[in-house]
Wavefront OBJ file of the C-alpha trace (Angstrom):
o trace
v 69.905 113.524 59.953
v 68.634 112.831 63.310
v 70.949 114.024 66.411
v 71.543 110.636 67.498
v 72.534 109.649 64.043
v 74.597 112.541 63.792
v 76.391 111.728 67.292
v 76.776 107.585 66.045
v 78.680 109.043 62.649
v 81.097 111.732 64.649
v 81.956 108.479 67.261
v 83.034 106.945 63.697
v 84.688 109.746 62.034
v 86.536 110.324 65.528
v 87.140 106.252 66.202
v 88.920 106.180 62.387
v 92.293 106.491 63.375
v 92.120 104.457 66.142
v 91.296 101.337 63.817
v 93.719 102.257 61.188
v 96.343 101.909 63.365
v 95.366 98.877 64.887
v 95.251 97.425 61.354
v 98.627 97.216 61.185
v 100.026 93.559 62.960
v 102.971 95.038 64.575
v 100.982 97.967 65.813
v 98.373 95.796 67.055
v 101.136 93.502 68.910
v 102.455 96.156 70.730
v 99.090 97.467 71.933
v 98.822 93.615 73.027
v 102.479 93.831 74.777
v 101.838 96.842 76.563
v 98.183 95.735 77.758
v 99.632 92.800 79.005
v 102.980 93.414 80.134
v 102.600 96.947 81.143
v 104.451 100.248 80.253
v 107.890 99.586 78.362
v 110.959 100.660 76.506
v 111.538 100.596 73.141
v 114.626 98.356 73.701
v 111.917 95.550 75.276
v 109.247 96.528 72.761
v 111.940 94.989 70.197
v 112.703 91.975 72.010
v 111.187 89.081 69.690
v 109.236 92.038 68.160
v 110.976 90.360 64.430
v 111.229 94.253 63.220
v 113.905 96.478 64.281
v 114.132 99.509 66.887
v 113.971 101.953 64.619
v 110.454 99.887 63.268
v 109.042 99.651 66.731
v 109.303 103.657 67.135
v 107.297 104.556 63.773
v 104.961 102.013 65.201
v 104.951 104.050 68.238
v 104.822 107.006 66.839
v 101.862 106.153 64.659
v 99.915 104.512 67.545
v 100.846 107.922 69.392
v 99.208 109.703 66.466
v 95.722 107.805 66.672
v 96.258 108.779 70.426
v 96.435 105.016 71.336
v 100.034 105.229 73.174
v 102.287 107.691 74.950
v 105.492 108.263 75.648
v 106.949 109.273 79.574
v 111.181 109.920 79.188
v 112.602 108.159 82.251
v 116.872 109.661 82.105
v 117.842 108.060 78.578
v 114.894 105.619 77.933
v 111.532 106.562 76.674
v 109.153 104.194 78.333
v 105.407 103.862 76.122
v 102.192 102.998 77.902
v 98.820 102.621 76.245
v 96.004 105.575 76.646
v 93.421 103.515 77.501
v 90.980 106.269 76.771
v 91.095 105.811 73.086
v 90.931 102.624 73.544
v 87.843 102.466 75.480
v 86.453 104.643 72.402
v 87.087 102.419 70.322
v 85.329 99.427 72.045
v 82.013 101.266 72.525
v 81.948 102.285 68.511
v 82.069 98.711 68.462
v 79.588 97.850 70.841
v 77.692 100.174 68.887
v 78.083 98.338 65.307
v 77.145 95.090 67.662
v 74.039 96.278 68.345
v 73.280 97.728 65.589
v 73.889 94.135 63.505
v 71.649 92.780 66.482
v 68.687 94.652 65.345
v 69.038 94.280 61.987
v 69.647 90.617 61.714
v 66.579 90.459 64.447
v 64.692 91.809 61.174
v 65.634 89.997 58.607
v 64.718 86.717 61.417
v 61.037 88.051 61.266
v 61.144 88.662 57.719
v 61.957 85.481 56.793
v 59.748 83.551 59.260
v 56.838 85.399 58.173
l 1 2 3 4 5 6 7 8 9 10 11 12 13 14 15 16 17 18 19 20 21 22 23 24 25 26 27 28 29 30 31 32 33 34 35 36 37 38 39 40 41 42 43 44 45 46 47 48 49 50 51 52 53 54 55 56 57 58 59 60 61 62 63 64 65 66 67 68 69 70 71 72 73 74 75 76 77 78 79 80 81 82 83 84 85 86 87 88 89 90 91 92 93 94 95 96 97 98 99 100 101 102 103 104 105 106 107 108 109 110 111 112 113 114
């Protein structure tokens, strides 16, 4: 395996978790909620969430797992913000699948016209 290849397949193994948890719809509303809206609690993270407090914090928790969100305790409240990091990760794996699908489907294009 060349080193590139074997650099592409560790971004993948390491960008795993990241798109598990995204898979999830509540996760990947709350990534939306904080990327929009900002750092918040958990009480606001419920807020029209449709699942209940105690949801939104295994949510949290898993998103704080794949290393997509963390937590800051302001007096009582935890307040979550997004690591942007990770998520930045993420979105060059996938610009990396793009291209990849670019050049392949440029292929198949001269393939087929020839």
């Amino acid at each position: 395996m060349s080193r590139s290849r074997s650099a592409a397949s560790a971004r993948l193994h390491d960008s795993a978790p990241i798109f598990a948890a995204l898979g999830d719809e509540t996760r990947l509303q709350i990534v939306a909620r904080l990327c929009t809206e900002g750092p918040q609690s958990i009480t606001r993270l419920s807020e029209g969430a449709g699942v209940t407090r105690h949801a939104i914090t295994k949510h949290l928790n898993a998103l704080s797992a794949a290393g997509l969100a963390r937590n800051v305790r302001t007096g009582r409240e935890q307040i979550w913000e997004l690591e942007t990091r990770r998520l930045e990760m993420a979105r060059r794996c996938l610009d990396h699948i793009s291209g990849q699908w670019d050049v392949a489907l440029s292929r198949l294009k001269t393939f087929v016209e020839e």
